[in-house]
C-alpha positions as a Python dict, from the first residue, in 0.01 Angstrom:
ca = {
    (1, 'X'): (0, 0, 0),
    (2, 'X'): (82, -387, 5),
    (3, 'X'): (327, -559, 232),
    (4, 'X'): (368, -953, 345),
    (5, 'X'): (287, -1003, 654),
    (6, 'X'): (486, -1292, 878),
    (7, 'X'): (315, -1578, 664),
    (8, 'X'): (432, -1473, 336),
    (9, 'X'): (100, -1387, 272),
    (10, 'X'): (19, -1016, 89),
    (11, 'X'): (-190, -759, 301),
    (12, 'X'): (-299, -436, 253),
    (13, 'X'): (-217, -174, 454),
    (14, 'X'): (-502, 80, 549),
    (15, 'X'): (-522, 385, 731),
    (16, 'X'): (-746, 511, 1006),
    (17, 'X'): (-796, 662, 1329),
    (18, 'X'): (-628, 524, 1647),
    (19, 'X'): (-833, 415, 1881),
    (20, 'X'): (-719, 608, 2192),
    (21, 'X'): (-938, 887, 2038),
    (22, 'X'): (-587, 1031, 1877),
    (23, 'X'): (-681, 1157, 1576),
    (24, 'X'): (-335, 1081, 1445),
    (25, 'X'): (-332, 812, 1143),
    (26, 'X'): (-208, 437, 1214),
    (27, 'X'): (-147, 150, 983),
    (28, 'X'): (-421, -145, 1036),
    (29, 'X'): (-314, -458, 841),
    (30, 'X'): (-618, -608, 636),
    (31, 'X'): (-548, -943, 426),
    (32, 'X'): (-577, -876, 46),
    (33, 'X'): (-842, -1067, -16),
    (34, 'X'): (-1051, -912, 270),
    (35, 'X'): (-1056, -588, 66),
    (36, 'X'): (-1224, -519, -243),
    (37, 'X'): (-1008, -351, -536),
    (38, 'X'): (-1119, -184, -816),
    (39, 'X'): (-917, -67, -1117),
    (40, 'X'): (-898, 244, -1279),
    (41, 'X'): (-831, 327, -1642),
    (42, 'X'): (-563, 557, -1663),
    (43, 'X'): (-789, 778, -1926),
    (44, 'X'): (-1094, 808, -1653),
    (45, 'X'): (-837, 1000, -1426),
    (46, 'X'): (-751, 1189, -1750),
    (47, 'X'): (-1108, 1286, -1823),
    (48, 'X'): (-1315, 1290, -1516),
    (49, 'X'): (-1051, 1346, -1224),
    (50, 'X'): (-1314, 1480, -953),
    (51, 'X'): (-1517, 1166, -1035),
    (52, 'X'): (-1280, 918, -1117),
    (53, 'X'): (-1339, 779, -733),
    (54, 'X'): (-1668, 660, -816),
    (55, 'X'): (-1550, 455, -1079),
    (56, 'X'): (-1324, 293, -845),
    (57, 'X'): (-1552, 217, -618),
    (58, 'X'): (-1813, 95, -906),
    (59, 'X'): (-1523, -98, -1008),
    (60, 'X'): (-1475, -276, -665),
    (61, 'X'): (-1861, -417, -663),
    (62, 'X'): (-1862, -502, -1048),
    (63, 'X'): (-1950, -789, -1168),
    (64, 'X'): (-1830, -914, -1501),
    (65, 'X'): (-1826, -500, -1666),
    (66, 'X'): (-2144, -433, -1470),
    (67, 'X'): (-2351, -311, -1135),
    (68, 'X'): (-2633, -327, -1094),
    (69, 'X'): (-2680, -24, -748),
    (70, 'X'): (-2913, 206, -634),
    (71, 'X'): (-2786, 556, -610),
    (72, 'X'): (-2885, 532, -223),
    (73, 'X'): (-2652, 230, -195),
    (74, 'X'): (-2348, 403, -407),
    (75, 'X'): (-2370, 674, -149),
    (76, 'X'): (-2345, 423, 114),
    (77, 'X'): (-2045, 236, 1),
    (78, 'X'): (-1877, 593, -98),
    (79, 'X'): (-1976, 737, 244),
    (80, 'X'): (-2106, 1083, 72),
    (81, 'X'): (-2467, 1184, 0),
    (82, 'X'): (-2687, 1103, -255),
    (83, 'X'): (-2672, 1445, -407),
    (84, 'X'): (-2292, 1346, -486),
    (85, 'X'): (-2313, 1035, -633),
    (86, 'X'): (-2615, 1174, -867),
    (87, 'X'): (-2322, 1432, -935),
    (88, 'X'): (-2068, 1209, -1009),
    (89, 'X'): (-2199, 986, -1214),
    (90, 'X'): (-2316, 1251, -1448),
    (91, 'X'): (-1946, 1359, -1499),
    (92, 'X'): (-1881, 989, -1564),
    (93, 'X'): (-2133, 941, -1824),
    (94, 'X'): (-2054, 1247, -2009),
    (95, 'X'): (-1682, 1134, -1993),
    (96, 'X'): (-1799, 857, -2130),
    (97, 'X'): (-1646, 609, -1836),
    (98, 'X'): (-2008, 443, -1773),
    (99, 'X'): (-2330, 391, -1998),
    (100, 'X'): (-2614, 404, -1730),
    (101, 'X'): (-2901, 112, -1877),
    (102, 'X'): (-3248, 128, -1722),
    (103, 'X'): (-3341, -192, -1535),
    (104, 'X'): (-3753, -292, -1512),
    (105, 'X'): (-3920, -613, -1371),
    (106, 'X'): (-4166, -808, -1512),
    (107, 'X'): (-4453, -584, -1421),
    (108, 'X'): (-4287, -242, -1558),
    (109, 'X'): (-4156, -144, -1210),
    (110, 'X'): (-3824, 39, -1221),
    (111, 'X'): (-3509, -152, -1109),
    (112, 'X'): (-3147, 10, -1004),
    (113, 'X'): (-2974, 68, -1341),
    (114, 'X'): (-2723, -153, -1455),
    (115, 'X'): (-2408, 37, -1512),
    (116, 'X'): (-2142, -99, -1753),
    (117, 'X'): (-1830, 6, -1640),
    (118, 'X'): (-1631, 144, -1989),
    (119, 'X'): (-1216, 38, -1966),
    (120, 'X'): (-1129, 152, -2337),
    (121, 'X'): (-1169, 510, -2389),
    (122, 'X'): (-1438, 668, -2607),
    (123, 'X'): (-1191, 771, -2891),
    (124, 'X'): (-1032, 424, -2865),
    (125, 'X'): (-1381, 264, -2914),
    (126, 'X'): (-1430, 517, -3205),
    (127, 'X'): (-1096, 469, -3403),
    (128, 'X'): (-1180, 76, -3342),
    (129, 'X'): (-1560, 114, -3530),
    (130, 'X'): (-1423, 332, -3794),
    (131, 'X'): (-1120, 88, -3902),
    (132, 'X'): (-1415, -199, -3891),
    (133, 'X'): (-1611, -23, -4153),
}
């Protein structure tokens, strides 16, 4: 939820605890550009709804399409277990929302996968390769 605050400026409106132990939620102002956004594709809610809020969060640590994140670390920024993200990105890749590449060093040594983040949807990318032909 966006608002301006008394500088013009646009802030983002999160929700939390209060901090007289009340568990009752309270708005705490956060300047947009304090919080990282990610998007999501209105087909990914369409064909992986339980998982969709991975993608979202994939989305808000992408870089250019891509992440490059341990599992340990997506469970981290997510705040669930490892189990879940493992989980969740399974749904996602048979959705076809993320194509999961194997990362290795120099050496052979594995390195966190690089996950490219898909915005068309599969059938979209399909229709596209068939037209090319």
């Amino acid at each position: 939820m966006a608002r301006q605050d008394d500088r013009g400026d646009e802030m983002v409106v999160e929700f939390g605890r209060k901090t007289d132990g009340n568990a009752s939620p309270e708005a705490t102002p956060a300047p947009a550009s304090d919080v990282p956004m990610g998007f999501l594709p209105q087909w990914v809610i369409r064909e992986a709804r339980a998982d969709a809020w991975l993608y979202a969060a994939m989305a808000s640590v992408t870089k250019a399409g891509a992440v490059s994140v341990t599992i340990t670390q997506l469970a981290q920024l997510c705040n669930v277990s490892p189990r879940t993200v493992q989980n969740a990105l399974a749904g996602l890749k048979k959705a076809g929302a993320i194509i999961a590449e194997p990362q290795h060093d120099d050496t052979g040594s594995r390195l966190p996968n690089l996950y490219h983040l898909c915005v068309e949807a599969p059938e979209v990318l399909k229709d596209a390769g068939s037209t090319a032909a």
